[in-house]
Each structure stands twice: as C-alpha cells, then as structure tokens.
ZAVO-574544 format. One record per residue (C-alpha): residue number from 1; residue in three letters; x, z, y. Coordinates in steps of 0.5 Angstrom, whole numbers, plus 500, padded with zeros to 3 digits. Each point is the difference from the previous one (the first is absolute). Layout:
ZAVO-574544
<r i="NUM" aa="ALA" u="X" w="Z" v="Y"/>
...
end
This chain:
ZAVO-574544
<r i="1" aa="UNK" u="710" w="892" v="592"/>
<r i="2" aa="UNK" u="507" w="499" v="504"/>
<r i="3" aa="UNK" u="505" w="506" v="500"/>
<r i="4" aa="UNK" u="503" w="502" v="507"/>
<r i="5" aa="UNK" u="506" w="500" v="496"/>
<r i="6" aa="UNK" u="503" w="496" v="494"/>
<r i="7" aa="UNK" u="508" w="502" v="496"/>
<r i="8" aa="UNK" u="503" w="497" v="495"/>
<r i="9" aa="UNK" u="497" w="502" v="494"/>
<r i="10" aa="UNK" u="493" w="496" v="503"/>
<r i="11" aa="UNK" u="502" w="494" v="501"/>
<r i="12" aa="UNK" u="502" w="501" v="491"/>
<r i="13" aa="UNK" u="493" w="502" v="500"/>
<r i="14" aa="UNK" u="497" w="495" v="504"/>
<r i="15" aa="UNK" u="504" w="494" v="495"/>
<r i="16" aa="UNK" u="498" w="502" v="495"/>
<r i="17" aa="UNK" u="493" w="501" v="501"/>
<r i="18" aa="UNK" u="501" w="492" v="503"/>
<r i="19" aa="UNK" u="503" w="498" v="493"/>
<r i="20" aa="UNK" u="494" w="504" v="496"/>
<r i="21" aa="UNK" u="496" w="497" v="495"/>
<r i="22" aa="UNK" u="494" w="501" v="507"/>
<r i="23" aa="UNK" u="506" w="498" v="505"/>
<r i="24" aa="UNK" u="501" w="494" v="505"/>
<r i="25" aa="UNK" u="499" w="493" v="495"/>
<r i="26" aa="UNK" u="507" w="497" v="505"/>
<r i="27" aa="UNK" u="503" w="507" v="499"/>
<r i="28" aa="UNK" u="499" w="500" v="493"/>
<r i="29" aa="UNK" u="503" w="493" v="498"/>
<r i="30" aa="UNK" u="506" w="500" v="504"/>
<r i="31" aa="UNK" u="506" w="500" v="495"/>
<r i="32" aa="UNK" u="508" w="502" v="502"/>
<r i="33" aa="UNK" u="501" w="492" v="501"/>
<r i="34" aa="UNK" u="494" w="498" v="504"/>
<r i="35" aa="UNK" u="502" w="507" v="505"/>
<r i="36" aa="UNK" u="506" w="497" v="502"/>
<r i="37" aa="UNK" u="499" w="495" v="505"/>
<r i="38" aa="UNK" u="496" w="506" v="503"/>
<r i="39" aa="UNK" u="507" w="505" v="500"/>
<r i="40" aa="UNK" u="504" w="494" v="503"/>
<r i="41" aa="UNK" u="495" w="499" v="505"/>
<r i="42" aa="UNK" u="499" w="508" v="501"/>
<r i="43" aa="UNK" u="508" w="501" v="502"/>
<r i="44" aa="UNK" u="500" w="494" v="504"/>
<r i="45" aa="UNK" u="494" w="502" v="505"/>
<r i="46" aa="UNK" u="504" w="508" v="500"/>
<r i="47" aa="UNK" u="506" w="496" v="503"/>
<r i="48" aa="UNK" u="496" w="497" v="504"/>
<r i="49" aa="UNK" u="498" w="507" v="502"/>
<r i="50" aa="UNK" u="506" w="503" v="501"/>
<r i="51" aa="UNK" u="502" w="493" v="504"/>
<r i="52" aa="UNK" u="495" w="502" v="505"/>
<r i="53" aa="UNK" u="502" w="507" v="500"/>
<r i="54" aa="UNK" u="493" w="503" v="499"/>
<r i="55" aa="UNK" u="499" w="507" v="497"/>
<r i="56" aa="UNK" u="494" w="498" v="499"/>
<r i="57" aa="UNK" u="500" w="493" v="497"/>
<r i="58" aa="UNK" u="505" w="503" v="495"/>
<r i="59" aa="UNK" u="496" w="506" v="497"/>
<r i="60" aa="UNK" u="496" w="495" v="499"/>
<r i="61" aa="UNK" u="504" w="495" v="497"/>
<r i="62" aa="UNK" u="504" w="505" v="496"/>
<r i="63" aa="UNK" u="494" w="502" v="497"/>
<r i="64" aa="UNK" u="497" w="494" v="498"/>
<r i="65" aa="UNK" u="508" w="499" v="497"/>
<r i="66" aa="UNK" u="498" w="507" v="496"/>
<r i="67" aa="UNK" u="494" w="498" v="498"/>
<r i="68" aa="UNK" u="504" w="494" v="496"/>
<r i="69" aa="UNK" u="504" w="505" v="496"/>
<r i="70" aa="UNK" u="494" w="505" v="499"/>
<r i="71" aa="UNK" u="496" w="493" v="497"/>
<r i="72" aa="UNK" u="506" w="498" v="496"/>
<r i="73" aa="UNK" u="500" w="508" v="497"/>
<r i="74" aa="UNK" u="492" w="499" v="498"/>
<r i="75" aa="UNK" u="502" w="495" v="496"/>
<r i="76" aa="UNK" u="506" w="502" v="497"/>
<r i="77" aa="UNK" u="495" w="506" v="498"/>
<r i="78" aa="UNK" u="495" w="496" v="496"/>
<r i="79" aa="UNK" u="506" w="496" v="497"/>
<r i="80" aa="UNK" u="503" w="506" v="498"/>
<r i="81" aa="UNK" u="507" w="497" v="502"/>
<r i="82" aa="UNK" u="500" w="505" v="506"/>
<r i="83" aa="UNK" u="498" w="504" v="505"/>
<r i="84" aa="UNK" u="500" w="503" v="507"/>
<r i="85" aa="UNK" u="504" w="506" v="498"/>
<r i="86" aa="UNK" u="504" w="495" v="497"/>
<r i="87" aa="UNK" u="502" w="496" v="506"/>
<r i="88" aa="UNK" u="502" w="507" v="504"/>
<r i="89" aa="UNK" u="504" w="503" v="495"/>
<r i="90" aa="UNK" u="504" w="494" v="499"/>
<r i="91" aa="UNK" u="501" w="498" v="507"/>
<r i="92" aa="UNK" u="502" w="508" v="501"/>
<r i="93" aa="UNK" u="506" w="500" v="496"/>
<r i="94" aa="UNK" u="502" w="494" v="502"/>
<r i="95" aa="UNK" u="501" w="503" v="507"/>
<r i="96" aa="UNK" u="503" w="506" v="497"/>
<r i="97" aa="UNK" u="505" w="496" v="496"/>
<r i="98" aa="UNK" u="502" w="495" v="505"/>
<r i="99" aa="UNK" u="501" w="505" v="505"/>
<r i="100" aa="UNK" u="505" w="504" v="496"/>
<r i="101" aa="UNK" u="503" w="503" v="507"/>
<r i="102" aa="UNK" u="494" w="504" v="501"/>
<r i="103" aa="UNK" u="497" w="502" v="494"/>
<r i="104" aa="UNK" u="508" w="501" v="497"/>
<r i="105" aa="UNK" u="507" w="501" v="502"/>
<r i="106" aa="UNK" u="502" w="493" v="503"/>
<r i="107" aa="UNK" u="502" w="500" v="506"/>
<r i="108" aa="UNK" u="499" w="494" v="505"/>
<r i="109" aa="UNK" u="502" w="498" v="508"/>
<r i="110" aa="UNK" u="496" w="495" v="501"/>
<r i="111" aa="UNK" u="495" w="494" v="498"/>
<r i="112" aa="UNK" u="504" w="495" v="498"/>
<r i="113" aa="UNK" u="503" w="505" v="495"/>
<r i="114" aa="UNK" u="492" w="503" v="498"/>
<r i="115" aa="UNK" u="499" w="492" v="499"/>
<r i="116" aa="UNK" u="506" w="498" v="495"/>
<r i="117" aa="UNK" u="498" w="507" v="496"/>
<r i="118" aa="UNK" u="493" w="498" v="500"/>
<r i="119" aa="UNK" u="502" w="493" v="497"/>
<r i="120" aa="UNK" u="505" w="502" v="496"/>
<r i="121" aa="UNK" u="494" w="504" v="496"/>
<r i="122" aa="UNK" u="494" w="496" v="501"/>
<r i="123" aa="UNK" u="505" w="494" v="495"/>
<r i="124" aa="UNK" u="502" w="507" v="495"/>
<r i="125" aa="UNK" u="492" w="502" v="500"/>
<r i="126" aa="UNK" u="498" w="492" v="499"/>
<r i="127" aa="UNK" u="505" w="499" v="495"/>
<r i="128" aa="UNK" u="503" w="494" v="504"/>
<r i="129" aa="UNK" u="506" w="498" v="496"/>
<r i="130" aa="UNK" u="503" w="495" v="506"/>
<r i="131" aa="UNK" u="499" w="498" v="507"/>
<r i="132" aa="UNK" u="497" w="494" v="498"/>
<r i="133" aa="UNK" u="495" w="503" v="495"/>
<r i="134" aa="UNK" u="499" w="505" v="507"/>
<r i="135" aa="UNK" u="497" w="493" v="504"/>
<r i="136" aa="UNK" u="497" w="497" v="495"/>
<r i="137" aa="UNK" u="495" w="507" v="500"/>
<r i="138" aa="UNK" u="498" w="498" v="508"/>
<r i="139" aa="UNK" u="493" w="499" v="500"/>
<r i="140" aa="UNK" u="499" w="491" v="500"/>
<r i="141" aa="UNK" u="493" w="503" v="502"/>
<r i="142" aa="UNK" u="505" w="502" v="507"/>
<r i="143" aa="UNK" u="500" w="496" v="507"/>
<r i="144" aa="UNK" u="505" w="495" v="499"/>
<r i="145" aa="UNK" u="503" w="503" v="506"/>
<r i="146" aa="UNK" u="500" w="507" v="497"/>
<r i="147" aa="UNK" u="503" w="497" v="494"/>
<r i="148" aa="UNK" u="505" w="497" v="501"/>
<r i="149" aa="UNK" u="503" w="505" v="506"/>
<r i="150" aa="UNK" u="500" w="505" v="494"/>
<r i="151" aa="UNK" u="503" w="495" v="495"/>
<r i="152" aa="UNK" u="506" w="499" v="505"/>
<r i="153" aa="UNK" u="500" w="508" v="501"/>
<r i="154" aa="UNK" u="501" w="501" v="493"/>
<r i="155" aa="UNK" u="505" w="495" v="500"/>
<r i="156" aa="UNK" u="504" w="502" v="506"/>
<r i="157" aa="UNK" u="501" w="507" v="495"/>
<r i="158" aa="UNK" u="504" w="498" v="496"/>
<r i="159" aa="UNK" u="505" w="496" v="505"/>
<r i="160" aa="UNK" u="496" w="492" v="500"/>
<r i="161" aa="UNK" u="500" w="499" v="507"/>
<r i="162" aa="UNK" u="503" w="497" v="505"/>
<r i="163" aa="UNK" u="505" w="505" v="504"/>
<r i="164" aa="UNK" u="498" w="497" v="506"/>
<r i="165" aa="UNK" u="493" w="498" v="504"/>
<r i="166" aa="UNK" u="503" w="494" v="501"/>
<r i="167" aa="UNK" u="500" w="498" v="493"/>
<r i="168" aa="UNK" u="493" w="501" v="500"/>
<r i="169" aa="UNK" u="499" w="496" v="506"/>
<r i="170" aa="UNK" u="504" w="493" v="497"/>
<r i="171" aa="UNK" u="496" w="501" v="493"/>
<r i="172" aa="UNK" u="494" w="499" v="507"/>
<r i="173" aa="UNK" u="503" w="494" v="501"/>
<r i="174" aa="UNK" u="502" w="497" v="492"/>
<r i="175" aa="UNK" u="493" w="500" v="498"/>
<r i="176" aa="UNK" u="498" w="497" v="506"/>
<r i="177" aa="UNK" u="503" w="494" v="499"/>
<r i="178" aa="UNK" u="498" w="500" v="493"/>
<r i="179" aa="UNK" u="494" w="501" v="501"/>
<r i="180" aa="UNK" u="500" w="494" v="506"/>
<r i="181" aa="UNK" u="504" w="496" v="494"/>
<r i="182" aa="UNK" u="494" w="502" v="495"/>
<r i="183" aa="UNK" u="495" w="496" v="505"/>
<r i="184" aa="UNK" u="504" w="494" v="501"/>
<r i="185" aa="UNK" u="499" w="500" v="492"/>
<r i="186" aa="UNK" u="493" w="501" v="500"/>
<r i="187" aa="UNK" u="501" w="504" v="494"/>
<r i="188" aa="UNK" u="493" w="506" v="501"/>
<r i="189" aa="UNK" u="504" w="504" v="494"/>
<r i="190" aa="UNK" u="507" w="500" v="503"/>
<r i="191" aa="UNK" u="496" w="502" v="507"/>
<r i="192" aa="UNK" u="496" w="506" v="498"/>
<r i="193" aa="UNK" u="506" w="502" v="497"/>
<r i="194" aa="UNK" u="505" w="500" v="506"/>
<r i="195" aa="UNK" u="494" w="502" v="505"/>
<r i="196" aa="UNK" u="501" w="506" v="496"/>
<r i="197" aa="UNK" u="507" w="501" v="500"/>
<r i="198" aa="UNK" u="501" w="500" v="507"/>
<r i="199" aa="UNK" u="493" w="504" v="501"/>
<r i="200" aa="UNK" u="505" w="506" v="496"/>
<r i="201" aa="UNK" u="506" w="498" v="505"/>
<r i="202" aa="UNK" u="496" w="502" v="505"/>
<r i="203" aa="UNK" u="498" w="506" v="496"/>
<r i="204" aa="UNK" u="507" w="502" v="500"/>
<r i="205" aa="UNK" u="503" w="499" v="506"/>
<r i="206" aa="UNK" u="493" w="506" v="502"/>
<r i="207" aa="UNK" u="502" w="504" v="495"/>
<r i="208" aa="UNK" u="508" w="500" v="504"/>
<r i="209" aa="UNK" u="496" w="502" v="506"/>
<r i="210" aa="UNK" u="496" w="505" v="496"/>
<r i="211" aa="UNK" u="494" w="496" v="502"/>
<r i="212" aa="UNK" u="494" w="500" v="496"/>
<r i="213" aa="UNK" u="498" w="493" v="499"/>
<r i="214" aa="UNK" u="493" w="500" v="499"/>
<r i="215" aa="UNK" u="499" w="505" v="508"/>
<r i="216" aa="UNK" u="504" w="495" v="503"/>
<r i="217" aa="UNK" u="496" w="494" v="497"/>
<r i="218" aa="UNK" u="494" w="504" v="501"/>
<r i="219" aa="UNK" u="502" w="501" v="507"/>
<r i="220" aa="UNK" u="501" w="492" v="501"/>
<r i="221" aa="UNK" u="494" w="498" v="498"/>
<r i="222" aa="UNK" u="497" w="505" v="506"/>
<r i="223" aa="UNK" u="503" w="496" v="505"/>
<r i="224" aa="UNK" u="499" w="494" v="497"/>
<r i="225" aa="UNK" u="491" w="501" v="499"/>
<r i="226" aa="UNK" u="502" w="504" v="507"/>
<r i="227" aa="UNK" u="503" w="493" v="504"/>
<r i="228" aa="UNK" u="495" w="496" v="497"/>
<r i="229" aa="UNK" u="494" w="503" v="502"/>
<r i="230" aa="UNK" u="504" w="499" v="507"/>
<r i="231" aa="UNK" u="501" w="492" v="498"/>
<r i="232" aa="UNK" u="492" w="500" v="497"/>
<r i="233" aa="UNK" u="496" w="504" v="506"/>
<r i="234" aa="UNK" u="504" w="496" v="505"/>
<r i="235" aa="UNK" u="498" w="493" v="497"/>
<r i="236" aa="UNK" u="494" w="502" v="500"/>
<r i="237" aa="UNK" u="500" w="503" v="508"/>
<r i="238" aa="UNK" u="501" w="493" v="501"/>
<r i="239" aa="UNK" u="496" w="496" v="496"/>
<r i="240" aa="UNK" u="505" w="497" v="495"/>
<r i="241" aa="UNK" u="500" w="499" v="492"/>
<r i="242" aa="UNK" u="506" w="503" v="497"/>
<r i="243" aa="UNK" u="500" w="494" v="495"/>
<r i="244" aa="UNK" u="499" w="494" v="505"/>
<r i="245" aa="UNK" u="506" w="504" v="504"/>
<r i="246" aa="UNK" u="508" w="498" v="498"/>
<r i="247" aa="UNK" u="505" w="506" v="498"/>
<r i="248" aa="UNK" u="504" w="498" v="506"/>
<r i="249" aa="UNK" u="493" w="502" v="504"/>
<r i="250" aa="UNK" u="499" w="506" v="496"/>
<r i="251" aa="UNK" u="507" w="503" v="501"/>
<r i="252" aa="UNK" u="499" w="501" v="507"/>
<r i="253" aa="UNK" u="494" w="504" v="499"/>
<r i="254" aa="UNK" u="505" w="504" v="495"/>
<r i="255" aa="UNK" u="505" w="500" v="504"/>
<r i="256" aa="UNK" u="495" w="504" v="505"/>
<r i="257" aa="UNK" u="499" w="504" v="494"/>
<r i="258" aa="UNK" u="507" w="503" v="499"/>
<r i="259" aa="UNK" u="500" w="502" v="508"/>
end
C-alpha cells in the first residue's frame, strides 16, 4: 500500500528493503562502481532540469540525484565501511569548518574573500602539500572543460597567469599554428596533443571573461542542432537530399537560419 506522504527515513527503509536477502534481484547486485554511471547520468539530467527551469522536473531529478547518495549509503552499511549517518555527519562539519565567519569569529565582506578562506582551508583539511599536488587532486573523471578551467583557476592563485587577456588571446593564436604545423606532418599523436593545447587556451581566455566554458559550449551546440533542423526541414520542403547538394548550396539555407 502507498503512503499520502513519504519523509527521509522512508526513502532508507525502502533501500534497505530493495537490498534485502527478498529484495529486487537488479537492486541487490549493484555495487559502488556499477552506480556510477548512473550518479553521473542522474546529475546531468537535474541540470537539465534547472536549465529548463522546472520546479517540478527538478523535485524530480533531484530526487533521483538523492536516491544515488541513499543507494551508495545502503552499501556502504552491509560493507561496513559507512553509513548515512556518516555522510551527514561528515558534510556537516565540513560546512561549519568552512564557514568560520559563521560559525566562528572570522569577519569577511565579500565573496571572493569567503572563496579564498574556503580554499585556503579545504588544502589544510585535505593535507595538500603544494598547488600542484592541489591540481593533481581535481577529479580526470571531470568534463575536460571543467578540468582544465579548474586547473587554470588554481594556477592563477599563485600568481601563473598572464597579466592580460591578451595574453591569453595570443596562446589562441600559438597553438593554432602549431596545430596547423602538426597537420602538415600527418603525425596523429602530435595533432591530439595540440588540438588539446589549444582546447585549454580557449578554456583560458573563458576563464578571464568568468565564463563557463562548458554553458557557453553547451549553448553553441543549441544553436547549432537549432540551425541545422532549419537547413534539414527546408531541404526536405523542397524535395532535395542534403548529401547530393554542395556546402555552398546548404549554406544558403544556413545563411536563412541565422536570420
């Protein structure tokens, strides 16, 4: 029988009952690294949610995001290595040690400096014995957008960056030819290696701007996918096969598109 109203403490109930010896046979076989892609996948579609700015997409999504961490919490339980209770005690404290201007006698005005504190004591609790050792704790498993914006970010803190945008711009423009130079050679490795080099420049000059390059490169491949459909449904309109027609002949209908 389904409750009017579920709370927290149902949704652990209701785990544990799916991980029981008479649970769900799928639930009971899942294992922290087999739930993985499913929180990645589970984090993205709340983003979404958010994008499309749906309350109710987001309740949703949110608790399917909840649903993950109470999963992973299950079997950290019958593992013995942690429990729920263990999750919430920890982030708790790391909220309260991070924010020592509220919960102890730090004074700060804005929120660049409540950012520097909260960095300066993130490298004290994790240990970190250098920037660099900071970086190499940025999660591979990252966007490599995210990454690398987070990695500049880091460098910039200790004074690595260009005093300039400018700066940033010509390393553009560096590693454009190099790339160019790694196509002339017809050398695969060297062309991987310089089509992410100058990836990162571009991620750099976001980053001077305070854009985020992984929205802003979302947002292009809307308008892309949007412009296209245009190029597609007038071809079709007009009884024509996109891959008999020239690029010339399909710019036109692209052309229109950006009007």
């Amino acid at each position: 029988m389904m409750k009017e109203k579920y709370v927290f403490n149902d949704l652990l109930t209701i785990m544990e009952k799916l991980r029981s010896d008479d649970g769900c046979p799928w639930d009971k076989e899942q294992t922290h690294d087999s739930l993985t892609k499913c929180l990645i996948e589970e984090a993205y579609e709340t983003c979404d949610a958010i994008s499309e700015k749906s309350p109710e997409k987001m309740a949703e999504e949110l608790g399917d995001v909840l649903l993950q961490v109470v999963f992973h919490a299950q079997i950290g339980k019958e593992e013995k290595t942690f429990s729920m209770d263990d999750i919430i005690d920890g982030i708790c404290k790391k909220l309260v040690y991070r924010h020592p201007h509220i919960f102890g006698d730090k004074k700060f005005n804005s929120s660049d400096q409540v950012l520097e504190s909260w960095e300066k004591l993130k490298i004290q609790e994790k240990g970190y014995s250098s920037e660099a050792d900071s970086m190499n704790k940025i999660p591979k498993n990252f966007p490599a957008l995210m990454r690398a914006y987070k990695v500049q970010q880091k460098a910039q803190r200790v004074g690595f960056d260009w005093p300039e945008i400018s700066g940033a711009f010509n390393k553009i423009y560096e590693e454009t030819q190099e790339l160019k130079q790694a196509i002339d050679t017809n050398d695969s490795d060297m062309q991987k290696e310089e089509a992410g080099d100058l990836l990162f420049a571009v991620v750099n000059v976001c980053r001077f701007l305070d854009i985020d390059p992984e929205q802003c490169l979302n947002k292009s491949s809307d308008k892309f996918i949007k412009r296209f459909t245009y190029v597609e449904n007038s071809c079709i309109d007009n009884g024509l096969d996109m891959k008999q027609m020239t690029i010339d002949e399909l710019d036109k209908y692209w052309d229109e598109a950006k009007k």
